[in-house]
N, CA, C and O atoms as a GROMACS GRO file, in nm:
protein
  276
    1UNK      N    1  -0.404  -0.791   0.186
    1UNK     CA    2  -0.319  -0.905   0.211
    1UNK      C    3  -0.332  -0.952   0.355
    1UNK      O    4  -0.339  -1.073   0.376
    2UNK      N    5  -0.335  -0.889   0.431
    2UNK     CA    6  -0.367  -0.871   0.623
    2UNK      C    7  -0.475  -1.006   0.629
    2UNK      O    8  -0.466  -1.117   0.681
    3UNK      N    9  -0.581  -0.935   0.547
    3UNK     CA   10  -0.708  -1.066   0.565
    3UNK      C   11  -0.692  -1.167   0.517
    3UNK      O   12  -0.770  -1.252   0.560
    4UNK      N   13  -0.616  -1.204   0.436
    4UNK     CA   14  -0.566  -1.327   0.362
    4UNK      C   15  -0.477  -1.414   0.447
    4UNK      O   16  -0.479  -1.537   0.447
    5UNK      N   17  -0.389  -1.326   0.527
    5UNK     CA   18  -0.339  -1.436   0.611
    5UNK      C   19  -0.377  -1.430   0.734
    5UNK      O   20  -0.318  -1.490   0.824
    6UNK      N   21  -0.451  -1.379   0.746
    6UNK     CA   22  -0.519  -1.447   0.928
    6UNK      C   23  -0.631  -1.509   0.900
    6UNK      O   24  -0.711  -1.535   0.990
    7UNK      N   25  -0.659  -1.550   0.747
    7UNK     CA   26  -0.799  -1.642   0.724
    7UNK      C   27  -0.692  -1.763   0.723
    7UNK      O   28  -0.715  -1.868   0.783
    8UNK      N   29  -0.567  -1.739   0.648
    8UNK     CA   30  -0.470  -1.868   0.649
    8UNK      C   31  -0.449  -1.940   0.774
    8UNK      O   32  -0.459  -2.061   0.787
    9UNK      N   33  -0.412  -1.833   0.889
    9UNK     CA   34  -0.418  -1.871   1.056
    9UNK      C   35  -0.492  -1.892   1.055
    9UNK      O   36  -0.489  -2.014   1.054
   10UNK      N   37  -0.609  -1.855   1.054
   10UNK     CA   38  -0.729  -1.935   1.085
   10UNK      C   39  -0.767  -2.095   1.037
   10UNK      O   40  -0.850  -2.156   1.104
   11UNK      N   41  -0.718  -2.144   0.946
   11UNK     CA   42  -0.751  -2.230   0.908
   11UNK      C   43  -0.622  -2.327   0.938
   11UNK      O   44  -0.624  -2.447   0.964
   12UNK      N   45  -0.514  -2.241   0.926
   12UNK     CA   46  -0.427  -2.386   0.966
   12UNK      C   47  -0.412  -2.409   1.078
   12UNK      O   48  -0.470  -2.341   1.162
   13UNK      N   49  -0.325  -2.518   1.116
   13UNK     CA   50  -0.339  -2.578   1.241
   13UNK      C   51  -0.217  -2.545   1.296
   13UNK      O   52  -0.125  -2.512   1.221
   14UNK      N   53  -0.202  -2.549   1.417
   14UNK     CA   54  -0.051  -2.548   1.462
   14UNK      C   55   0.025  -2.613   1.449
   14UNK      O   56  -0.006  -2.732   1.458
   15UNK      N   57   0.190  -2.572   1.416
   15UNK     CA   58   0.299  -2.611   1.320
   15UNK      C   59   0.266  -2.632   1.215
   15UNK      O   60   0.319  -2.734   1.171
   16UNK      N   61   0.185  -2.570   1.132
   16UNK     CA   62   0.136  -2.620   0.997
   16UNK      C   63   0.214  -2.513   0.898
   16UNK      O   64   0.222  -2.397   0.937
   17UNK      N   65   0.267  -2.547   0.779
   17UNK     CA   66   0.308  -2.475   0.728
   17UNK      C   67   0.265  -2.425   0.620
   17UNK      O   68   0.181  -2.492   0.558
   18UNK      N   69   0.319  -2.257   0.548
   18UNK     CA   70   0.272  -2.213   0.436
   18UNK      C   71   0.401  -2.158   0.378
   18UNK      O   72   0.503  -2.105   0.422
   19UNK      N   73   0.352  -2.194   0.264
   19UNK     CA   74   0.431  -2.149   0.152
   19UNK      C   75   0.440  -2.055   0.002
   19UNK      O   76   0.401  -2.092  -0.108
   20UNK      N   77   0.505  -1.921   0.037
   20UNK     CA   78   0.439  -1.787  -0.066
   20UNK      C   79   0.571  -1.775  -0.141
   20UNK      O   80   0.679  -1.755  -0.085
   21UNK      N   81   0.552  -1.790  -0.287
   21UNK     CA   82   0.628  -1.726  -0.404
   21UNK      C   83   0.583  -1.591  -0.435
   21UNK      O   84   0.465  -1.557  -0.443
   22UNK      N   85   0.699  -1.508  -0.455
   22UNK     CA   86   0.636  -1.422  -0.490
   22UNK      C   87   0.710  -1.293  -0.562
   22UNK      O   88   0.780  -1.328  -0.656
   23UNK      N   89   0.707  -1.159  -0.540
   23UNK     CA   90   0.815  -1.035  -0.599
   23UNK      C   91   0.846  -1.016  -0.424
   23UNK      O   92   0.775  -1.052  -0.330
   24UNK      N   93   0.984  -0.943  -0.422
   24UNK     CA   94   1.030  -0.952  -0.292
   24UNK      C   95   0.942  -0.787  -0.220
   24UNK      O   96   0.960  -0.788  -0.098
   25UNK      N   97   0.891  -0.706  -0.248
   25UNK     CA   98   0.853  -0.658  -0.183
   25UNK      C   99   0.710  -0.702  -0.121
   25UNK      O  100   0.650  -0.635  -0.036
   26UNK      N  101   0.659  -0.834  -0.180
   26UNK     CA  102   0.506  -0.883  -0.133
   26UNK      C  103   0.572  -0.977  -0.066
   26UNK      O  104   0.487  -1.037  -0.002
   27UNK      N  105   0.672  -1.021  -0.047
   27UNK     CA  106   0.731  -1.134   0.075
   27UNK      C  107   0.764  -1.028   0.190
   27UNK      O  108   0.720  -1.056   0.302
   28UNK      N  109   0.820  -0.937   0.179
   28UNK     CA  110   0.873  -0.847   0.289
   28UNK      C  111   0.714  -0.804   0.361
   28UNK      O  112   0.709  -0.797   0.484
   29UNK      N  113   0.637  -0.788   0.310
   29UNK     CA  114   0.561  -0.754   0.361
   29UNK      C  115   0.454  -0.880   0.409
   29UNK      O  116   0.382  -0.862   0.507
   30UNK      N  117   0.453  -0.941   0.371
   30UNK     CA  118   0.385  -1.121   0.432
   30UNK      C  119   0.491  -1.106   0.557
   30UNK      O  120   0.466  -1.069   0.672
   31UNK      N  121   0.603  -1.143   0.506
   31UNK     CA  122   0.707  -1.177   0.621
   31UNK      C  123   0.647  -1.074   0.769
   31UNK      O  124   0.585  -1.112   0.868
   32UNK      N  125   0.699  -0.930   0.728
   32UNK     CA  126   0.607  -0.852   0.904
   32UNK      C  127   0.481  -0.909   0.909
   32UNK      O  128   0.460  -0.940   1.027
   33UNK      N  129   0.410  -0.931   0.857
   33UNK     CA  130   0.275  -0.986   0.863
   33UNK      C  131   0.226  -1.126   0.959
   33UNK      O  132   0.153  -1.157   1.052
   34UNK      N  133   0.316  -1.178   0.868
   34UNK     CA  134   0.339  -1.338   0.970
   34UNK      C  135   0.426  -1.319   1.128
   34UNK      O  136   0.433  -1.419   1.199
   35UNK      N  137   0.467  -1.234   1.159
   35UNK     CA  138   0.580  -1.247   1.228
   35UNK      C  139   0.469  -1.206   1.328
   35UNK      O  140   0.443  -1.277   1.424
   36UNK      N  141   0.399  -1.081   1.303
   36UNK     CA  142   0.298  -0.992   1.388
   36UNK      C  143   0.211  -1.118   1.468
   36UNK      O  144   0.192  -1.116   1.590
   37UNK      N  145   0.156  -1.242   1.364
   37UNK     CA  146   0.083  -1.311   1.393
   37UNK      C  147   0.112  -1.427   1.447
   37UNK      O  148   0.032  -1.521   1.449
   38UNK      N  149   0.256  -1.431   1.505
   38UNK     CA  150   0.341  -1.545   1.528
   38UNK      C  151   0.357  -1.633   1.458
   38UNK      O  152   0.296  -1.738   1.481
   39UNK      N  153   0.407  -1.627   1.392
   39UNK     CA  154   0.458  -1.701   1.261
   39UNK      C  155   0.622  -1.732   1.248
   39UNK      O  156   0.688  -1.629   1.235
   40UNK      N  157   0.678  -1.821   1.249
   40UNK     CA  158   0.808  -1.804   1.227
   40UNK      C  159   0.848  -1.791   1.082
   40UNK      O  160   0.809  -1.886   1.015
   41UNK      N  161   0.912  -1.703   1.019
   41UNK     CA  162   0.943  -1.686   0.878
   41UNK      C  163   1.042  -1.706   0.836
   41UNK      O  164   1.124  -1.691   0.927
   42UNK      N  165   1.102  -1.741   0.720
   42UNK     CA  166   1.195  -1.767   0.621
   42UNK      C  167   1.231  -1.713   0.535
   42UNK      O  168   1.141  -1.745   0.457
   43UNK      N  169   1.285  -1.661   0.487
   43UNK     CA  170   1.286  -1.603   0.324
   43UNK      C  171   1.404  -1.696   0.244
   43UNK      O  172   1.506  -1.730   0.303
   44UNK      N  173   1.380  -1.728   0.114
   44UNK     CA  174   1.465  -1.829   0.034
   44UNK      C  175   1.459  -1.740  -0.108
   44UNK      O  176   1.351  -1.687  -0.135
   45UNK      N  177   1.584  -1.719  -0.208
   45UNK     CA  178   1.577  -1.739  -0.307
   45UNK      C  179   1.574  -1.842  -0.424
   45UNK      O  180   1.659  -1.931  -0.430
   46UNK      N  181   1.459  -1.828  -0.531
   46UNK     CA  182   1.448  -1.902  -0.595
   46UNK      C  183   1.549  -1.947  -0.739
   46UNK      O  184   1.657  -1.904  -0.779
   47UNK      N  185   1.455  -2.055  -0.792
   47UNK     CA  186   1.585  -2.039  -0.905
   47UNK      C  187   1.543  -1.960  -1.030
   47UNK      O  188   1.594  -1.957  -1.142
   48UNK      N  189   1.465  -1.914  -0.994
   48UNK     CA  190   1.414  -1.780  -1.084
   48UNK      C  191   1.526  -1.653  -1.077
   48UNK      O  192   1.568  -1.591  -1.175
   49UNK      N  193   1.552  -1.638  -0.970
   49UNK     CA  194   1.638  -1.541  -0.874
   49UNK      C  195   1.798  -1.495  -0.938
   49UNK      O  196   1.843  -1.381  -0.951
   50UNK      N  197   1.867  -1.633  -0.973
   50UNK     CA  198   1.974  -1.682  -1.052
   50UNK      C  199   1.964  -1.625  -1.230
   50UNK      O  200   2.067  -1.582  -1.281
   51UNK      N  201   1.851  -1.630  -1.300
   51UNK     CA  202   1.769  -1.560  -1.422
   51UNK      C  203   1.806  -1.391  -1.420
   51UNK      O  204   1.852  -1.317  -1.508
   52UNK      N  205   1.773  -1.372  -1.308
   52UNK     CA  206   1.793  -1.206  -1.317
   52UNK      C  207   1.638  -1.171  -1.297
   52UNK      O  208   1.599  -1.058  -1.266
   53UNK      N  209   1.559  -1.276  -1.316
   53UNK     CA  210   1.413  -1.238  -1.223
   53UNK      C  211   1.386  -1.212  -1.092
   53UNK      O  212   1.425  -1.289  -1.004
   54UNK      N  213   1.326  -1.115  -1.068
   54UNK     CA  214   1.325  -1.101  -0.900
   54UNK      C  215   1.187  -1.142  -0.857
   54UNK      O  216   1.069  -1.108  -0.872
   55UNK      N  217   1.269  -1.245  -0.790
   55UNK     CA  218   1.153  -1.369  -0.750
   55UNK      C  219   1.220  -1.410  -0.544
   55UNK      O  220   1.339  -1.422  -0.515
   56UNK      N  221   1.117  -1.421  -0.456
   56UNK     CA  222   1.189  -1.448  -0.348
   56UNK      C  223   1.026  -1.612  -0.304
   56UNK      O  224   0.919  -1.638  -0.360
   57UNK      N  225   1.086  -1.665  -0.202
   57UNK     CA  226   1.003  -1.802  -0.158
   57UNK      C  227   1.020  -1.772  -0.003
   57UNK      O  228   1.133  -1.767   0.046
   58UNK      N  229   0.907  -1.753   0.073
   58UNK     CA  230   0.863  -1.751   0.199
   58UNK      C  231   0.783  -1.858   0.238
   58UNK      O  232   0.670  -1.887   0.199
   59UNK      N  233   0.883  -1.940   0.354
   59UNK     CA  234   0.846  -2.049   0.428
   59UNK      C  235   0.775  -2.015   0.587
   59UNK      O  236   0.852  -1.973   0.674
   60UNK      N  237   0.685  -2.026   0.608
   60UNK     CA  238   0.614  -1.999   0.739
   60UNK      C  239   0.594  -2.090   0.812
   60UNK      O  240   0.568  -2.188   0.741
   61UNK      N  241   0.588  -2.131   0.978
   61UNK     CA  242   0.513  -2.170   1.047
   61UNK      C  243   0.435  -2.150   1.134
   61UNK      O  244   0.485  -2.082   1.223
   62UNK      N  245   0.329  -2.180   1.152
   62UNK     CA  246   0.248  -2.175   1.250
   62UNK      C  247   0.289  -2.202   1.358
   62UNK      O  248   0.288  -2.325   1.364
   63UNK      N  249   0.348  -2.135   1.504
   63UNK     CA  250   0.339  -2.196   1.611
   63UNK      C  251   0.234  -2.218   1.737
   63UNK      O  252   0.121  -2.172   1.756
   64UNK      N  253   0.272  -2.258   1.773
   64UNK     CA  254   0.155  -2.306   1.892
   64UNK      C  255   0.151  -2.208   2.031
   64UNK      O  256   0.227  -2.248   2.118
   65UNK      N  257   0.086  -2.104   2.060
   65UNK     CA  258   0.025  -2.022   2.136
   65UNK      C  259   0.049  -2.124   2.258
   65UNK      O  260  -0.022  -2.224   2.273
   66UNK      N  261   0.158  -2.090   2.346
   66UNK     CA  262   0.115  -2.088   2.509
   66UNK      C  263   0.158  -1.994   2.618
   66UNK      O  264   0.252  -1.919   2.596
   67UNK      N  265   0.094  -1.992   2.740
   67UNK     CA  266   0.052  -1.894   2.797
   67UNK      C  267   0.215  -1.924   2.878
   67UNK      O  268   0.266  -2.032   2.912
   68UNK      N  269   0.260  -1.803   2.889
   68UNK     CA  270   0.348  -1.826   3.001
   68UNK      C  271   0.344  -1.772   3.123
   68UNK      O  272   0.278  -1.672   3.152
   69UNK      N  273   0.448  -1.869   3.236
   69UNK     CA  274   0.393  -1.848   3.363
   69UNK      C  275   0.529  -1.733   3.418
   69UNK      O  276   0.527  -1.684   3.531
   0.00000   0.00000   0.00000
């Protein structure tokens, strides 16, 4: 999963966003993932969630890398 989202960083642009459905232990683990890679994260339940399905929605952004003085 690691390589999957730093090919995602890699390709998106800054402030660009991504968006992962998923079972909540593969969001928990995107979520440290993104965070490692500066990412700001989200976690949302879906309306799957309400069902009694365990379903969670991770909103990401890309931020923009600057150097501080």
């Amino acid at each position: 999963m690691k390589f999957v989202l730093l090919e995602m960083d890699r390709i998106l642009r800054p402030e660009g966003h991504v968006i992962m459905r998923d079972a909540p232990n593969f969001i928990e683990d995107a979520s440290v993932l993104g965070k490692a890679i500066r990412w700001t994260c989200k976690r949302y339940p879906t309306e799957k969630a309400s069902n009694g399905d365990k379903e969670q929605m991770l909103i990401c952004q890309k931020t923009l890398w600057r150097l501080s003085e």
